[in-house]
Every structure is written in structure tokens, then in C-alpha cells.
C-alpha positions in Angstrom: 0.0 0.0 0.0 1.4 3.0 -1.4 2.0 6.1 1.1 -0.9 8.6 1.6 -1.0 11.5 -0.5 -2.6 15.0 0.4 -3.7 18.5 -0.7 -3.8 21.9 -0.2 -5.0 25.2 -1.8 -3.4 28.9 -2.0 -6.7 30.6 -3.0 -6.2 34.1 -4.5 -9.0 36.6 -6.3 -7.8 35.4 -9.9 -6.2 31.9 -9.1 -6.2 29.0 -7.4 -2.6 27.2 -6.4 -2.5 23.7 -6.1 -0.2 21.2 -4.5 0.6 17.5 -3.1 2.6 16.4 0.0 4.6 14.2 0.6 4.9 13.9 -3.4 5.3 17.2 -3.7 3.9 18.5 -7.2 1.8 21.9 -7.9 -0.5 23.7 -10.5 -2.1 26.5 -11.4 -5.4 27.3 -12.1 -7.9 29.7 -12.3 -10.5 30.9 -9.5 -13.7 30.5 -11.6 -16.6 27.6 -12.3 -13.9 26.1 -14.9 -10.5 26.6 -13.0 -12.1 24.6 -9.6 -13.5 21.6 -11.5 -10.1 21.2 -13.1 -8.3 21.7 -9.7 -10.5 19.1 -8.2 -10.2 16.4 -11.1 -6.1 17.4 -10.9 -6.6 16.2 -6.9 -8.6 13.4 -7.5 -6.1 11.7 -10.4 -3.5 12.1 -7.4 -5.9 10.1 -5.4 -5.0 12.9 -2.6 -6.8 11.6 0.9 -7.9 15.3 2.4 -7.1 18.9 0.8 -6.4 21.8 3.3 -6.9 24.8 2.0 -7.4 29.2 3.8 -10.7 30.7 4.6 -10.5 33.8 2.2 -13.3 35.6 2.6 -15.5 33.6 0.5 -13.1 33.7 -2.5 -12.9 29.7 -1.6 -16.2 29.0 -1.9 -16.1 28.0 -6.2 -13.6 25.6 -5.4 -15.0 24.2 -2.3 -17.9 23.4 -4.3 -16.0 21.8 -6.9 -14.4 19.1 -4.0 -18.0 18.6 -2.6 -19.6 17.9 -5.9 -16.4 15.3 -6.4 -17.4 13.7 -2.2 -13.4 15.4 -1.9 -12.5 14.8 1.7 -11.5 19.4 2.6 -10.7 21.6 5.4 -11.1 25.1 5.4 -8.6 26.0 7.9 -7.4 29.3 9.8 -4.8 31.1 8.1 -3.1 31.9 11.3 -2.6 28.4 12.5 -1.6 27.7 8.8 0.8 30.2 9.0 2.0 29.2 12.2 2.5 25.6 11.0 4.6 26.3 8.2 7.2 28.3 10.2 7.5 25.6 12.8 8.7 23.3 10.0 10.9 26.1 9.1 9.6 26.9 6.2 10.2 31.0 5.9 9.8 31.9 2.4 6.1 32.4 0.8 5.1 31.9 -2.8 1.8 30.9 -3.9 2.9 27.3 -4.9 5.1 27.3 -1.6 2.0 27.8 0.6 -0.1 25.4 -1.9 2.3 23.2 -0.5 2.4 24.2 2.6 -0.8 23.5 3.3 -1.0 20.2 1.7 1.4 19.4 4.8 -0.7 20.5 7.1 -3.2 18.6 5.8 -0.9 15.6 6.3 0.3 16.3 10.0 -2.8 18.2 11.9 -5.3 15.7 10.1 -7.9 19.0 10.4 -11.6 18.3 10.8 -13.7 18.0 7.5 -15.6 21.4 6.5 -19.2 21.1 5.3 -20.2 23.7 3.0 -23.1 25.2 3.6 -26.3 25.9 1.7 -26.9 28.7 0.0 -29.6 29.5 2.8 -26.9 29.4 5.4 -24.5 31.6 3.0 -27.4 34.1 3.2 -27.7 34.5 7.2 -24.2 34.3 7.2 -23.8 37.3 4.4 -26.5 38.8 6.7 -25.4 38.5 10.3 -21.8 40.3 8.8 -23.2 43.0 7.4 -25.4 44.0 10.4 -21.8 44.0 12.2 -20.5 46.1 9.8 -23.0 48.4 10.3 -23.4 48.6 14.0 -19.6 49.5 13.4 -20.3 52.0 11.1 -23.1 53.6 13.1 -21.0 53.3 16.5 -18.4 55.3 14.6 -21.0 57.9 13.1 -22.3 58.5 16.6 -18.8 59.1 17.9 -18.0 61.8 15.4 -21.4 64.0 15.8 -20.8 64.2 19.7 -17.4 66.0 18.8 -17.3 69.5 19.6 -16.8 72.3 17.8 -18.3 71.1 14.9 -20.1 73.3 12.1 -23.9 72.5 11.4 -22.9 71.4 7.7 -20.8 68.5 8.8 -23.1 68.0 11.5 -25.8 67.2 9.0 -23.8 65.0 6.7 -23.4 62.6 9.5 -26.6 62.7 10.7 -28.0 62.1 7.1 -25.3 59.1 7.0 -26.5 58.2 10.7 -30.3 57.9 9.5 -29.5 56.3 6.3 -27.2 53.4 8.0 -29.7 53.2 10.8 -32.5 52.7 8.1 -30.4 49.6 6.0 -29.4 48.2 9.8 -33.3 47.9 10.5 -33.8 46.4 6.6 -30.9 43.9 7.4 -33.0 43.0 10.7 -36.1 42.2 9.4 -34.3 40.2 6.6 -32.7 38.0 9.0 -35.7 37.6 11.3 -37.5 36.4 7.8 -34.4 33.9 6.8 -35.0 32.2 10.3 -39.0 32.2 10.4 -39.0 30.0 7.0 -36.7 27.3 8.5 -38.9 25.6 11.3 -36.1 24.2 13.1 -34.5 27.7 13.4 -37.8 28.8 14.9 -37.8 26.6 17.6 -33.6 27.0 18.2 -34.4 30.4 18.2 -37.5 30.5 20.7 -35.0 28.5 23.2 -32.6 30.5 22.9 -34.3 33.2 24.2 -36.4 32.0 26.5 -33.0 32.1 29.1 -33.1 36.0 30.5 -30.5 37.9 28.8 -30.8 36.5 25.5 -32.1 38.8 22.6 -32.6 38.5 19.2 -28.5 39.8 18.4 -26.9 36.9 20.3 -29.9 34.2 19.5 -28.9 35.0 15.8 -25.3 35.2 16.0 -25.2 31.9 17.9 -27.5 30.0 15.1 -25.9 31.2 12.2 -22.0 31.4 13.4 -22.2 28.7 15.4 -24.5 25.8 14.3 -23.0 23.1 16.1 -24.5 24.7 19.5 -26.5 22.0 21.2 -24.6 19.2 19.0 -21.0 18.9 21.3 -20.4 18.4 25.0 -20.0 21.8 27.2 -16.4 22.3 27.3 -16.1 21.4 24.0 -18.5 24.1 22.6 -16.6 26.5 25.4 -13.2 25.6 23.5 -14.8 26.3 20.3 -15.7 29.4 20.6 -12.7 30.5 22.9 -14.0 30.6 26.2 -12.0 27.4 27.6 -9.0 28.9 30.0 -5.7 28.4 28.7 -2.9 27.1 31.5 0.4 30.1 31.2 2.9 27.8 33.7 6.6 27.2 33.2 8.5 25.4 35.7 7.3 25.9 38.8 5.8 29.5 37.5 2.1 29.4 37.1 1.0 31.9 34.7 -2.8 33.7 35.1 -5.0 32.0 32.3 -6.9 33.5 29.5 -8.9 32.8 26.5 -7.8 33.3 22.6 -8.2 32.2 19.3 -11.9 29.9 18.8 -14.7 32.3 17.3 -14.0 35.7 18.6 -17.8 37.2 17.0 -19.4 34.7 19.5 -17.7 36.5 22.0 -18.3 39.9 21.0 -22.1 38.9 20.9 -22.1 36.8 24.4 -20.5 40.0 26.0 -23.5 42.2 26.8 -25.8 39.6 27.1 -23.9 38.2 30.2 -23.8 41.5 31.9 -27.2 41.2 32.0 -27.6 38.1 33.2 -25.2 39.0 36.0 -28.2 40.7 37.0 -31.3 39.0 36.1 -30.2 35.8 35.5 -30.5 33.3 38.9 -28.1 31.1 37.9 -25.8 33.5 36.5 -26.1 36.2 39.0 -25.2 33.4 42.0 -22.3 32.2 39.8 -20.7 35.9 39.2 -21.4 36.6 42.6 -19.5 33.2 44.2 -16.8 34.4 42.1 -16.6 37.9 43.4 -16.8 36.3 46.9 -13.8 33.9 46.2 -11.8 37.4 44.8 -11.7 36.9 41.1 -11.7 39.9 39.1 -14.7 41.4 37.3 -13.1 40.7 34.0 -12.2 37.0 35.3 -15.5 36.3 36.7 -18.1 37.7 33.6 -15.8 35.8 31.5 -16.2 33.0 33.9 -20.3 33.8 33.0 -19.9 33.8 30.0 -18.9 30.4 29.8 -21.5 29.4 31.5 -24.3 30.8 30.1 -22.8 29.2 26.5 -22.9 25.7 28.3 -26.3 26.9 29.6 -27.5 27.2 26.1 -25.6 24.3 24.9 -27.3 22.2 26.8 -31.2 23.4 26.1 -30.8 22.9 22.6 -29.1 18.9 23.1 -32.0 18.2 25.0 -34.5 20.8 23.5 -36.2 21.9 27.1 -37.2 25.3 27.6 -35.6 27.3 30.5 -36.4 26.7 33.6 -35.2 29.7 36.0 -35.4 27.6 39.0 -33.2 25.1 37.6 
């Protein structure tokens, strides 16, 4: 039996790189309908085993389709940690075909779980749930620079202008997503869980069913690792460092955030568990991170057993 052989994909605007590990060989092709099909029949007359390839910002997605319409075994990986990789084999330099490479190795070593592409339904709440970020940002930033002083009445009503119209495509983006989750029934009811826990609102009840879909699906620390709320160990010797979160899904985070100052205060459960930690001396920041672990494990575990919330639990 011959030795295993693997894939991995540089994905550009215009191109996509192509390359093998351990038999190391590489192509070119280009990022469209015609380019993906032939990278994916170049990958499967290698007999490659898994292909590893960047999130891009949805520049992927052609060829991704192309390896699911083929049953290709693909990862779509964090660049970062791809990155990362390469320069602990001691790999410095970066081409296009080098990184094609690259990640074909990765693909080898990590053995990273298999993506699932998702429908063109999930695309759209996806598509959706990003741009109300990006304007929440945008009208956070508007609001900021018409409390400035010294500011003349003409600029003052440019940004207001901006202010209203932003306001008036957040509210359109809203209702867009509320209608993308009332046609799916089992959204509807995810949803309706969701928020029957005090504290959690339509923001983080969509953010949580659209960027991350295997809540209810994993065991609690594993969904807490996921999204980054699992505390790291920082010890050396006989040094023990403070812990701290990183990397999983840092929009989860952003979105638990408010939610779980609220529940510090209306919340039983969470309330008696930020104050406990209070009580033991843990910092503010430790402890509501502390809650918002929680309530994610909370919420993990309605939706595995689909039971409402019972506040006396």
C-alpha cells in the first residue's frame, strides 16, 4: 500500500494554487466555475486523501464546491494556524505554490476536521449576520464623530444624514434575518430557546445559530473551546502563569459579552455564579468571563435536549 497522499490550496482573487505532499507537485489554475472543476479532477487523479486549504473571505467557496460535488475529503482552515505551522517546519519563504504546498502538509500532519459547505440558505444568514456587524460598526463610529465638539452645522448634518440612512439599512438587514429564520422551522424553535434564558435577545440568539450551528450538538467544554471561552494554562517550571482565553470564534464572543452582563443581574443562575466568584476574589473581568462560559454551556445544553428554561433550575 502506497504512502498517503494530500492537498492543499493557496486561493487568490484570480487563481487557485494547487499542491501535493509528501509527493510534492503543484499547479495553477484559475478561480472560476472552470478553474475549480479542473483543480478538483487534478486532486482526484492524485488520489490525494484530504485537501487543506485558507478561509478567504469567501473567495474559496467556487472551489470548495467543486471538492463537494467530487465527495473530496477538505478543510477550510485558519490562516493563522496555517501560517503558524509552516514556520515551525521552518519553512520562511512564501510563494503561492510554496504555501499550496504548505498547506497540503498541514493537511498531512494536523489531520484538520472536515468542512461542510453550507447551503446557499446558510450563506445568506451568514452574508446577513456580517453586514449588520458592519453596520453597528459603522453607526458606532457615526455617533462618535457628531458628539465631537466644535463642529459646524454642515458637517453635522452630513453625518446625521449618513447616521439615519445606516440606521435605516441596519433595520432592513434585521427584518431580513428575522425572515431567513422564520421559513426554517427548526430555526424557529432553536431560536425561541434561545431566548427563552433571560439575557438573550434576538443579536446573540442569531449570532449563535448562524456562526455557530454546532451549539446544542457537542459536550460543554467542547463548545466552550470552540468558541474560545475554555481557559488556557500560562505555567513554566514551577511558574504558574494567570489563564486566558484566545483564538476559537471571537464574534461569538463579541455577541455573548453584553448579554452576560445582563444576566449578572437578572439571570439566577448566573447572578449566584458571578457573585460566588466575586466572593472567592476573582476579578470582574475573570469572573463575567467566567459567565460567559456558562451561560454558553447553559444554552448548549437546552438545545441537546431541547427543554425550555427553567429559571429555577
Amino acid at each position: 500500500m502506497g504512502q498517503q497522499s494530500y492537498g492543499g490550496v493557496d486561493v487568490s482573487k484570480a487563481t487557485l494554487d494547487v499542491g501535493t505532499w509528501p509527493e510534492v507537485e503543484h499547479a495553477r489554475f484559475a478561480n472560476d466555475a472552470v478553474g475549480a472543476t479542473a483543480a478538483a479532477a487534478w486532486f482526484a487523479a492524485r488520489r490525494v486523501e484530504a485537501v487543506a486549504l485558507e478561509a478567504t473571505g469567501g473567495y474559496e467557496r467556487t472551489v470548495c464546491q467543486a471538492l463537494e460535488d467530487v465527495h473530496a475529503r477538505y478543510s477550510r482552515v485558519n490562516p493563522r494556524q496555517a501560517r503558524d505551522f509552516a514556520r515551525s517546519t521552518g519553512q520562511l519563504a512564501k510563494t503561492d505554490h510554496i504555501d499550496a504546498v504548505g498547506l497540503a502538509r498541514y493537511a498531512a500532519q494536523v489531520q484538520p476536521a472536515r468542512t461542510v459547505l453550507h447551503s446557499e440558505a446558510e450563506e445568506q444568514r451568514e452574508t446577513l449576520v456580517q453586514r449588520r456587524r458592519q453596520l453597528v460598526g459603522m453607526i458606532s463610529a457615526e455617533k462618535n464623530r457628531l458628539a465631537a465638539p466644535r463642529m459646524d452645522a454642515w458637517t453635522r448634518e452630513q453625518i446625521q444624514h449618513h447616521l439615519d440612512a445606516l440606521e435605516e439599512q441596519l433595520a432592513a438587514v434585521e427584518a431580513r434575518l428575522q425572515q431567513a429564520i422564520a421559513v426554517d422551522p427548526a430555526l424557529r424553535e432553536r431560536e425561541a430557546l434561545l431566548q427563552s434564558v433571560c439575557g438573550v435577545g434576538p443579536v446573540l440568539s442569531m449570532t449563535l445559530l448562524v456562526e455557530l450551528p454546532e451549539l446544542g450538538h457537542l459536550k460543554g467544554k467542547q463548545v466552550a473551546a470552540l468558541v474560545g471561552l475554555a481557559p488556557m494554562n500560562r505555567d513554566s517550571g514551577t511558574r504558574r502563569g494567570e489563564r486566558s482565553i484566545a483564538g476559537g470564534r471571537p464574534r461569538v464572543r463579541t455577541a455573548l459579552y453584553m448579554p452576560t452582563i445582563a444576566a449578572t443581574r437578572w439571570n439566577p443562575a448566573i447572578r449566584t455564579h458571578y457573585k460566588a466568584l466575586r466572593a472567592r476574589g476573582k476579578p470582574h473581568r475573570v469572573a463575567i468571563v467566567a459567565c460567559m462560559r456558562k451561560l454558553l454551556v447553559l444554552l448548549n445544553a437546552m438545545l441537546r435536549d431541547a427543554r425550555i428554561w427553567q429559571p429555577a433550575a
